[in-house]
N, C-alpha and C positions, 0 to 999 in steps of 0.2 A: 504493500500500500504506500509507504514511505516512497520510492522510486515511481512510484506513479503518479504522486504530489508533486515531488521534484519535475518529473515531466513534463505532466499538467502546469507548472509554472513558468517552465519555458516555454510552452507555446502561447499561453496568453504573454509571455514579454514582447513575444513576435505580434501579434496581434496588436495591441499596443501602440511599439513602437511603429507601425505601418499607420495607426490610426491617427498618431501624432503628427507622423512625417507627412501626410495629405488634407492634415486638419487647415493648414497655416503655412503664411510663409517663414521660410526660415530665415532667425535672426543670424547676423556675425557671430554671437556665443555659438548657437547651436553648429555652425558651419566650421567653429574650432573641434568640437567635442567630435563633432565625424571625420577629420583628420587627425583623430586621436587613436594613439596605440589601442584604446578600448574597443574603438570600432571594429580596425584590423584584426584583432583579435577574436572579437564575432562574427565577421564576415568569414576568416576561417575557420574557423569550425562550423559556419552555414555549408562552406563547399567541400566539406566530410563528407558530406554525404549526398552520395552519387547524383539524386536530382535535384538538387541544390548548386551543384558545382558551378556551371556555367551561368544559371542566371547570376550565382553571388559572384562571380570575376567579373560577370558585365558591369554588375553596379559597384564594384572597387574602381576598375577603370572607366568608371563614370567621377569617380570620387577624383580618383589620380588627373583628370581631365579639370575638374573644381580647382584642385590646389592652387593652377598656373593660367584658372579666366579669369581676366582682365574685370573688376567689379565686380565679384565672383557673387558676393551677395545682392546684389541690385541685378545684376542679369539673373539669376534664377528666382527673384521673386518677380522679373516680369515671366518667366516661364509658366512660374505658377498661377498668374494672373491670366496668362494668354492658353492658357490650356484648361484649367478648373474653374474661371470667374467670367468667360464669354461665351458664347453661344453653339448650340452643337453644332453650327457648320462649321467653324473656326476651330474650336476647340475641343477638349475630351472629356465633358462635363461630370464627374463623379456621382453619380445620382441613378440608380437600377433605372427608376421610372423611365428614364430617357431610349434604355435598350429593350427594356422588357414590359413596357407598359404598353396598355391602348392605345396610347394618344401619342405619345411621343414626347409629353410637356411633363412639367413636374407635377408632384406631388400627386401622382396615378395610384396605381392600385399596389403597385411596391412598397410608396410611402404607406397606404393603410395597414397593411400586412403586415410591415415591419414596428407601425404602434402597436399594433396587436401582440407580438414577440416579444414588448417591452412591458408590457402591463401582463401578459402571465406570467413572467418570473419577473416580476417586480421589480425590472433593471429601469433607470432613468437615465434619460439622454442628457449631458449636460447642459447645464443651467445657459452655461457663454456658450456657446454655442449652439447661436440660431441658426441652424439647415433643419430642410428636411427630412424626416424618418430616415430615409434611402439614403441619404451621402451615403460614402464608401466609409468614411472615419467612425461615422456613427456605428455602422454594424460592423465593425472589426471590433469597434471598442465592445459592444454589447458577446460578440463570441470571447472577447478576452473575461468580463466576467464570469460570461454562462460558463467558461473554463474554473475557473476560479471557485462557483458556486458548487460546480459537483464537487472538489477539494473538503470541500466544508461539508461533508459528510459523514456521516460514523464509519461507514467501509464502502467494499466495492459494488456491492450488493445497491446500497442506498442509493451509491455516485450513478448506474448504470443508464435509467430512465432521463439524466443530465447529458450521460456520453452520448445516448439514439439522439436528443435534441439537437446536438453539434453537427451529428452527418446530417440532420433534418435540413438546418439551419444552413450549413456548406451549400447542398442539393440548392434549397427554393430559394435562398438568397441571395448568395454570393457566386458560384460557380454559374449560374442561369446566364448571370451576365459580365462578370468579371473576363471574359476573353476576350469578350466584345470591346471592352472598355480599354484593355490593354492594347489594342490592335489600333484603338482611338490614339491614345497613348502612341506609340508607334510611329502613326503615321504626321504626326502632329507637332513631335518634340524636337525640335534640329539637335539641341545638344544634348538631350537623351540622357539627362539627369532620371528626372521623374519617369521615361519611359524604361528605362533600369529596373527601377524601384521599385514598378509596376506589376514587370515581367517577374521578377524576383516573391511577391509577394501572391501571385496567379502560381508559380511554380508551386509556393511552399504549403497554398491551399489546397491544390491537385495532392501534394502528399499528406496531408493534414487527413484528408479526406480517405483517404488509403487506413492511414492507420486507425481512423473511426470503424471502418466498415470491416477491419478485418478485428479488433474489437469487439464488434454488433455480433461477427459471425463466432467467436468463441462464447458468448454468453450464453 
């Protein structure tokens, strides 16, 4: 049980920290702290493991590319600005509704779905942060505690009906449209910070997803 706590806590760091990194632009502090030995240090050990490898070397040498741009921090908060804060023809707007909705427009049948995920297990979207249900930041943050919430269980028994909720939640919310989004990402990004980040975090829910379902299948 202990080793699957520890577990469970690394991947809501992942979770997280991804929800962090697309919440906001990033500041100067922050842009020292990911040219830090701490990062390097977690990116490899991201690329230990076989399908992690290559998305985490793109987004080092997405980093290694940072180091030596010219305004490193005012060019990548217009990135951020020109790809998350304008319009889906221009940009790659982080919001299911826009991939997988009826309309095309916000606050679709995504955003409902995903209030509904938040009021049964009594997670709260944060306060400062006015998006819609659907952001991407929102629901990583929300799988990083429904992580966290089966921890807080008496055993594995109890955690179980928390762990099916994760591949539920992977399947209808995030995988539906999370390729789609990346591909947005993609084709959108010239210097290819955030389309890094993207592919790197689509990768590591493909395998997130893996180890749910293989999981599901020994209970």
């Amino acid at each position: 049980m202990q080793e699957m706590i520890a577990f469970n806590e690394q991947r809501a760091e992942i979770y997280w920290w991804m929800s962090s990194l697309l919440s906001r632009e990033l500041t100067a502090e922050d842009l020292n702290h990911y040219h830090s030995g701490e990062i390097l240090t977690f990116l490899s050990g991201l690329a230990m493991t076989p399908e992690l490898k290559q998305p985490a070397a793109d987004f080092q040498n997405a980093l290694q590319r940072l180091a030596t741009r010219a305004d490193a921090q005012l060019e990548l908060a217009a990135d951020f600005c020109g790809l998350f804060l304008s319009t889906p023809k221009t940009g790659a707007l982080p919001y299911a509704s826009i991939y997988v909705g009826q309309s095309g427009l916000l606050n679709d049948q995504p955003a409902q779905e995903m209030n509904q995920w938040l009021e049964r297990y009594d997670i709260a979207q944060r306060k400062d942060f006015n998006e819609p249900a659907d952001h991407l930041a929102v629901e990583l943050d929300f799988m990083g505690n429904l992580i966290i919430r089966a921890n807080q269980q008496a055993d594995e028994q109890a955690a179980e009906p928390l762990m099916q909720a994760q591949l539920a939640f992977l399947d209808t919310m995030l995988l539906n449209w999370l390729p789609a989004f990346a591909q947005a990402c993609q084709s959108r990004d010239p210097f290819g910070f955030y389309a890094a980040a993207v592919n790197l975090l689509l990768a590591f829910c493909r395998l997130d997803r893996t180890f749910l379902a293989g999981e599901a299948q020994e209970a």
